[in-house]
TIKOL-505417 format. One line per 5 residues: number of its first residue (from 1); their letters; for each residue x, y, z of C-alpha. Coordinates in steps of 0.1 Angstrom, whole numbers, plus 5000, padded with zeros to 4 digits. Each point is the difference from the previous one (the first is absolute). Layout:
NUM = a = X,Y,Z ~ ...
//
This chain:
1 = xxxxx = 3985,7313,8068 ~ 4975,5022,5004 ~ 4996,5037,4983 ~ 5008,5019,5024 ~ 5031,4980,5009
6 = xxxxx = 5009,5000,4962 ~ 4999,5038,4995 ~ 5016,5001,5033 ~ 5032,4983,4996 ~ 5001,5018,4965
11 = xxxxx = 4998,5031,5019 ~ 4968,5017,4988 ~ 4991,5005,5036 ~ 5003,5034,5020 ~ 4965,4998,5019
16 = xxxxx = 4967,4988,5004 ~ 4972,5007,5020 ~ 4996,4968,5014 ~ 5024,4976,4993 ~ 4981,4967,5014
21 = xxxxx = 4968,5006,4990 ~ 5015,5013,4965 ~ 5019,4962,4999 ~ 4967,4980,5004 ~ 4979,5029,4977
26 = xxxxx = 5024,4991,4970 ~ 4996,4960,5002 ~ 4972,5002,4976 ~ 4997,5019,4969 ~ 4996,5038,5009
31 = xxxxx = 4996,5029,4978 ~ 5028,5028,5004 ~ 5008,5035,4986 ~ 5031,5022,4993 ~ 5000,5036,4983
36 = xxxxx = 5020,5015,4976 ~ 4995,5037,4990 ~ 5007,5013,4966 ~ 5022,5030,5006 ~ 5024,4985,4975
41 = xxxxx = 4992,4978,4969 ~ 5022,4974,5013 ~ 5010,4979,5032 ~ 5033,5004,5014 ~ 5019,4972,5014
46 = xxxxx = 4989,5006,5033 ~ 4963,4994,4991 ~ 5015,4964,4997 ~ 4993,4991,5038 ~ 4966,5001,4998
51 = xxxxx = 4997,4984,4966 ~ 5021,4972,5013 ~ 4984,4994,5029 ~ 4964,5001,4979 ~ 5015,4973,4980
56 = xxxxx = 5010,4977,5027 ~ 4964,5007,5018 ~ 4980,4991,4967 ~ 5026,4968,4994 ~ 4984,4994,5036
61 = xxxxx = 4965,5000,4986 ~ 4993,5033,5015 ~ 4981,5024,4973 ~ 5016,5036,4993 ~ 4985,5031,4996
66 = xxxxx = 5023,5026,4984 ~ 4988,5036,5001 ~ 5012,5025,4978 ~ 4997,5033,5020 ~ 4979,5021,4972
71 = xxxxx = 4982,5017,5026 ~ 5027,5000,5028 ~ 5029,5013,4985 ~ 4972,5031,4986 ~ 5011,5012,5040
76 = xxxxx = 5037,4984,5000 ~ 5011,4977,5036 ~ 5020,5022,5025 ~ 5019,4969,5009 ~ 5033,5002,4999
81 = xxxxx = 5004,5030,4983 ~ 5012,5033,5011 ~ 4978,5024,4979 ~ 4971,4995,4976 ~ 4999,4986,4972
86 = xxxxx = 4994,5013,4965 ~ 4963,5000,4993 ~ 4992,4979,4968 ~ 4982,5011,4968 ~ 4969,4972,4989
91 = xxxxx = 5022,4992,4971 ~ 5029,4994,5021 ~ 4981,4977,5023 ~ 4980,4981,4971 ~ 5037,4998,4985
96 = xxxxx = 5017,4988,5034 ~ 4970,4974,5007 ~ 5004,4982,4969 ~ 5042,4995,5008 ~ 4996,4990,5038
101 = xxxxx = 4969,4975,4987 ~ 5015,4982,4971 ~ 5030,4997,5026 ~ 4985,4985,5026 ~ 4983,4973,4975
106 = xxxxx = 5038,4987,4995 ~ 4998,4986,5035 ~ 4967,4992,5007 ~ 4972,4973,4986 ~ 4973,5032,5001
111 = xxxxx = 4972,4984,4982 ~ 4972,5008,5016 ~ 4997,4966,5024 ~ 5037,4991,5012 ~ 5008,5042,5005
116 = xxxxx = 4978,5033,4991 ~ 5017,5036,4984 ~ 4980,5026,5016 ~ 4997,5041,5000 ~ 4995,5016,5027
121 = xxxxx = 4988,5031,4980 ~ 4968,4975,4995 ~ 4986,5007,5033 ~ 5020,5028,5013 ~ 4991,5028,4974
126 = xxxxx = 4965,4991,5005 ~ 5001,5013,5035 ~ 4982,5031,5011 ~ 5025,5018,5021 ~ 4969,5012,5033
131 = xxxxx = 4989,4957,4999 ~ 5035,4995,5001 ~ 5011,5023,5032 ~ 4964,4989,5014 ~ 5000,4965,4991
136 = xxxxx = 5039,4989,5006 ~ 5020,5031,5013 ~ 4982,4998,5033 ~ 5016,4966,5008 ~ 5035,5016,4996
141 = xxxxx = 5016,5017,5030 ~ 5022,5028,4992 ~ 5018,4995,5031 ~ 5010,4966,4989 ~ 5006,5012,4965
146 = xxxxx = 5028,5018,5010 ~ 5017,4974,5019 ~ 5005,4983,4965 ~ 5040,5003,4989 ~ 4991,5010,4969
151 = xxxxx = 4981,5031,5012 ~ 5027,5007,5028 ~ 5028,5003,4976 ~ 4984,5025,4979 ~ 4983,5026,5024
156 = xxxxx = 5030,5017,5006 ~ 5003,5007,4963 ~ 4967,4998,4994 ~ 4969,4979,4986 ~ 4978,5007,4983
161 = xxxxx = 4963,4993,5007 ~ 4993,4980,4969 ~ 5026,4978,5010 ~ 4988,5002,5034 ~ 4972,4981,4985
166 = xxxxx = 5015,4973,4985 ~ 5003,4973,5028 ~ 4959,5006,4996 ~ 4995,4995,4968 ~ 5028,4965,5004
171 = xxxxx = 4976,4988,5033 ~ 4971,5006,4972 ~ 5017,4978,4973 ~ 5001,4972,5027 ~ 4965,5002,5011
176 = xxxxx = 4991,5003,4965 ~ 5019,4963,4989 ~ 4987,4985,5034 ~ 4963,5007,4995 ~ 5003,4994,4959
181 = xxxxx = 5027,4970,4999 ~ 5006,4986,5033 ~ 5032,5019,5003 ~ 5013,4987,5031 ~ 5035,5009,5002
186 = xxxxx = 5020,5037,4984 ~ 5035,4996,4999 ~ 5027,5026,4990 ~ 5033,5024,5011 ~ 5006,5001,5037
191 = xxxxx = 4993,5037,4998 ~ 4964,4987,4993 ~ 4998,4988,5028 ~ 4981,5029,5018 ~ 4974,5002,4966
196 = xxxxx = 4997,4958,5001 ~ 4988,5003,5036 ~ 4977,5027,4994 ~ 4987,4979,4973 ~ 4992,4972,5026
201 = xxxxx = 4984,5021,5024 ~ 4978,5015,4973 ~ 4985,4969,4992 ~ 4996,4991,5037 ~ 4982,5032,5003
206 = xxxxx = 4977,4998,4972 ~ 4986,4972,5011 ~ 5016,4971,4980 ~ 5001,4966,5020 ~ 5035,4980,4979
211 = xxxxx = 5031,5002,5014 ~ 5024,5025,4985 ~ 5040,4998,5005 ~ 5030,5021,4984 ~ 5029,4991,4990
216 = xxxxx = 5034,5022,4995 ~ 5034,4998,4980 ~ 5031,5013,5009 ~ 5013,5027,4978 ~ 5036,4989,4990
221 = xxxxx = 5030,5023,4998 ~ 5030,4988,4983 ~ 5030,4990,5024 ~ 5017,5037,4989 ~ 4969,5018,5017
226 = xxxxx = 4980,5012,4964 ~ 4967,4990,4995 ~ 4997,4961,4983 ~ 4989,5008,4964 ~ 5019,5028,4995
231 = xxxxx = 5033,5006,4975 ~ 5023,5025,4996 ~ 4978,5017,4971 ~ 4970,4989,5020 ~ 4973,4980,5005
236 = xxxxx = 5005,4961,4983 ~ 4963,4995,4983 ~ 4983,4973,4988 ~ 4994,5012,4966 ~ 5025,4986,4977
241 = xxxxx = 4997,5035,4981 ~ 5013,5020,5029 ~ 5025,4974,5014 ~ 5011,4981,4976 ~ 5003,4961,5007
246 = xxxxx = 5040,4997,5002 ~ 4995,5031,5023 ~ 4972,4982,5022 ~ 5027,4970,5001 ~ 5028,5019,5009
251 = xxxxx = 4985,5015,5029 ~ 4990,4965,5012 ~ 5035,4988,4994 ~ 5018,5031,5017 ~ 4981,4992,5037
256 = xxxxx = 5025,5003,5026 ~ 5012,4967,5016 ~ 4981,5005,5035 ~ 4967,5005,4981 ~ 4998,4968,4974
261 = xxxxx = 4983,4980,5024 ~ 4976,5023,5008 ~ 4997,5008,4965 ~ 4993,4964,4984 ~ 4974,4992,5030
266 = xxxxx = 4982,5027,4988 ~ 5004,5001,4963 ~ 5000,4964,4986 ~ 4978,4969,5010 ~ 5033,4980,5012
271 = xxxxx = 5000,4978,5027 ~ 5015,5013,5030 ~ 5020,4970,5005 ~ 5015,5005,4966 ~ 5006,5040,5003
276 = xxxxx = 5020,4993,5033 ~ 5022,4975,4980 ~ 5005,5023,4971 ~ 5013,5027,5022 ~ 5023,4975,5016
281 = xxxxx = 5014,4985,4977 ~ 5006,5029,4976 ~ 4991,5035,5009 ~ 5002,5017,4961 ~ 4986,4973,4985
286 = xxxxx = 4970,5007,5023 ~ 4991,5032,4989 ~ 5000,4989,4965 ~ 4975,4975,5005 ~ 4982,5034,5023
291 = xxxxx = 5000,5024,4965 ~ 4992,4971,4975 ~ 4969,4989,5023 ~ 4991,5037,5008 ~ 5001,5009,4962
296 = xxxxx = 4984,4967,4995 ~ 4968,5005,5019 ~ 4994,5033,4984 ~ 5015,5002,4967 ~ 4993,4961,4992
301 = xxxxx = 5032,4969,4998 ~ 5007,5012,4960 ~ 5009,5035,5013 ~ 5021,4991,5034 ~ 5019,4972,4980
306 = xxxxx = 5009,5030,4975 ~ 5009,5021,5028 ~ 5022,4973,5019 ~ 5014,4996,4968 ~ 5014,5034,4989
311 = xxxxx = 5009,5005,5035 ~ 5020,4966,5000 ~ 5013,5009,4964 ~ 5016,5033,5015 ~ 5012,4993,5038
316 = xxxxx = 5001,4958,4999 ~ 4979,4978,5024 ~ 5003,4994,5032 ~ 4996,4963,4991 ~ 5014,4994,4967
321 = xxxxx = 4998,4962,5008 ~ 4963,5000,5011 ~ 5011,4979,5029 ~ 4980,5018,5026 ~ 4966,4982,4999
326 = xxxxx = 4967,5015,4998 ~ 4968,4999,4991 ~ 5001,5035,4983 ~ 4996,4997,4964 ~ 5037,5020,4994
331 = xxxxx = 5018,4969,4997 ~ 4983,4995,4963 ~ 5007,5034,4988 ~ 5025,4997,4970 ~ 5018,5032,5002
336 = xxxxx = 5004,5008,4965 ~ 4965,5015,4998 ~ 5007,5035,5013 ~ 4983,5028,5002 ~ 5014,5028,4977
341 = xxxxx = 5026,5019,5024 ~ 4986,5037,5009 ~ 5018,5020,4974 ~ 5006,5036,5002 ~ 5007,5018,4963
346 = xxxxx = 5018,5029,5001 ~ 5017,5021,4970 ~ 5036,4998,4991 ~ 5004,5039,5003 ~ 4983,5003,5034
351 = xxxxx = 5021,4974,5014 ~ 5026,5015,4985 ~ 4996,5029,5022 ~ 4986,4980,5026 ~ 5017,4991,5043
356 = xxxxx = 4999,4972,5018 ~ 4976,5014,5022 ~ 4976,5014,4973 ~ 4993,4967,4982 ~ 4997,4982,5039
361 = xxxxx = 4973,5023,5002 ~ 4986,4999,4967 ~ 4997,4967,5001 ~ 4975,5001,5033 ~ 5021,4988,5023
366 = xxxxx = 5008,5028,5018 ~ 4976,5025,5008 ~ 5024,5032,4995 ~ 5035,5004,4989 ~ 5010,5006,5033
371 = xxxxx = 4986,4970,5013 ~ 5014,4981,4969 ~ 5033,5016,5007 ~ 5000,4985,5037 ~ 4991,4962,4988
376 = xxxxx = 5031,5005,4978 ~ 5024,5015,5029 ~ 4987,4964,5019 ~ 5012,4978,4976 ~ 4966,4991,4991
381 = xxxxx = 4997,5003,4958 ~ 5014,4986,4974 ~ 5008,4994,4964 ~ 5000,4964,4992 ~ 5026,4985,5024
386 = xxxxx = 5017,5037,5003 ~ 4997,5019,5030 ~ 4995,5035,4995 ~ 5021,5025,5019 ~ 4993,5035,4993
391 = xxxxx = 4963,5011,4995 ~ 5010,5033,4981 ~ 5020,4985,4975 ~ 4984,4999,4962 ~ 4996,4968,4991
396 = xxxxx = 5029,4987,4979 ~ 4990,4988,4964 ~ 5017,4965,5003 ~ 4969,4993,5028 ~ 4976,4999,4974
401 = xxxxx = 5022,4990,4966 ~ 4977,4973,4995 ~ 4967,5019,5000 ~ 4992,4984,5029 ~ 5008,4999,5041
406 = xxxxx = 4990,4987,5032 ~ 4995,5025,5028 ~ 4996,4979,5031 ~ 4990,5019,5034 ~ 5004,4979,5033
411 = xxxxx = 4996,4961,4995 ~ 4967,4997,4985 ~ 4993,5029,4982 ~ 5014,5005,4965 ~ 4988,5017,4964
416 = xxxxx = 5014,4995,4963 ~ 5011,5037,4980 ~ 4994,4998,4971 ~ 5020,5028,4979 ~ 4985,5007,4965
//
């Protein structure tokens, strides 16, 4: 199976420029790009589609180039957004670079020969701003330009024109790869689309004689209409420190039934063949195999078997027998080595004092009390196996007699107070 077929059965595949000639292009080994801008110190879950489909392209023999955006995100992409964003300090950026690089290195071989790190704020800072307009601006029509979707969903709010600029400076990065590395193909978010193609006309236009394609990926939303990657409190990271691993799994493991299959062709290297007989045969069990591969792939086997682990030690398996088959490595996890449960300490005379709908809060699963009080009025929260019924009432001292609770929210979610 070729590639192309590969990432498109997965579904990796929004658009490309030209689909046929991009099929024959890719049956030798090509050299291929994706970029990442800094404008946070860490990936997010939905940075994993491109880093995926990077992984299966370079397990193809193809040769990644990853660029970390040091020069790009010093103007910030319009796309997709509906205002601009914050403008980074040089410490911030030097900061955020280091994250998203040591990141990406998880997933990729990036040694110089089988893939490349590069910065764009190696050739892009170097620019003298009347070559640029003179040299590269002149092949952009601003006509065309705002035909992009990324430019038409912000006039009416406004954009600004150092964002305007951006789609330049992304053609430019292109060029730039294609004349120094053979870059042949740029791949990223469908709402790159409009910047990828500019890209390909660039090079056309400057005079370079290879072929150039781009390639798209769909942006997901979760079944429930919110953006995939994001949580109640916000955006799941890849940075253990700022989601922590059983947190990561969780997330994973809480995918609503219509999107597992989606979710494991994307997110684990499992046969097909095999994810359409794991969803078959036993839906639940499914989506644990999903969180302990996702967690696997980024957080390495030791961490998702932890994770599988504490999760399995709190809510049971879906498989307690391992009958369901597969070559996922979850079947060898012995569940006795969990992670520590989250734990929440508290003082005896704050509790003391303390509602139902106060600690639901304090312990971060509720926004505000008044949010907390709603999951309470749904049935949703619990103490161990109790149910509780009234969010204003203090919390009775028998609950936490032992020194210790369980405060479960919904079916997944769930924190140990600790009274001292």
């Amino acid at each position: 199976m070729s590639i192309l077929e590969t990432l498109r059965q997965r579904g990796f595949i929004y658009q490309t420029t030209h689909d046929k000639e991009l099929e024959d292009h890719l049956a030798t080994p090509r050299v291929f790009y994706v970029g990442f801008d800094p404008t946070a110190d860490s990936l997010h879950v939905g940075s994993l589609i491109p880093l995926m489909a990077m992984v299966h392209m370079q397990k193809a023999k193809h040769i990644p180039i990853a660029i970390v955006g040091g020069g790009t995100a010093r103007v910030g992409d319009p796309s997709g957004k509906t205002e601009l964003r914050k403008m980074l300090s040089e410490e911030e950026l030097e900061k955020n670079t280091l994250g998203v690089a040591t990141q990406i290195k998880r997933y990729l071989n990036l040694d110089g020969k089988n893939g490349k790190l590069v910065n764009n704020k190696d050739w892009l800072l170097k620019l003298g701003y009347i070559e640029f307009l003179r040299d590269i601006g002149r092949h952009f029509s601003i006509n065309r330009m705002l035909t992009a979707e990324s430019v038409k969903m912000r006039l009416e709010k406004g954009l600004s024109f150092i964002e305007f600029n951006y789609s330049l400076l992304q053609a430019y990065d292109f060029y730039t790869l294609l004349k120094d590395h053979n870059c042949t193909v740029q791949m990223g978010g469908q709402d790159q689309w409009g910047n990828i193609v500019a890209g390909d006309d660039l090079c056309r236009r400057m005079g370079l004689s290879q072929d150039t394609f781009g390639m798209t990926f769909p942006l997901l939303m979760n079944s429930n209409g919110t953006k995939f990657g994001k949580s109640q409190d916000g955006n799941i990271w890849l940075d253990i420190n700022k989601t922590p691993a059983l947190e990561y799994y969780q997330f994973f493991r809480n995918t609503a039934d219509q999107d597992v299959e989606k979710l494991l062709k994307l997110f684990t290297f499992l046969p097909i063949d095999e994810i359409l007989r794991l969803i078959k045969e036993n839906l639940n069990r499914a989506k644990e195999i999903l969180a302990f591969e996702a967690t696997s792939i980024t957080h390495g086997s030791e961490v998702a078997a932890s994770a599988y682990a504490t999760a399995v030690n709190q809510f049971g398996s879906a498989d307690p027998s391992n009958v369901v088959k597969t070559s996922s490595k979850i079947t060898t996890v012995n569940v006795k080595d969990s992670l520590d449960v989250p734990t929440l300490e508290i003082l005896k005379n704050e509790i003391q004092q303390m509602n139902w709908a106060a600690l639901v809060h304090k312990s971060e699963f509720a926004s505000s009390k008044g949010e907390a009080r709603r999951l309470i009025q749904g049935k949703g929260v619990k103490w161990e196996e109790t149910t509780i019924e009234k969010a204003e009432e203090i919390i009775p001292a028998s609950v936490y007699a032992s020194g210790s609770f369980l405060l479960k929210v919904g079916k997944k979610k769930f924190k140990r107070i600790q009274v001292k």
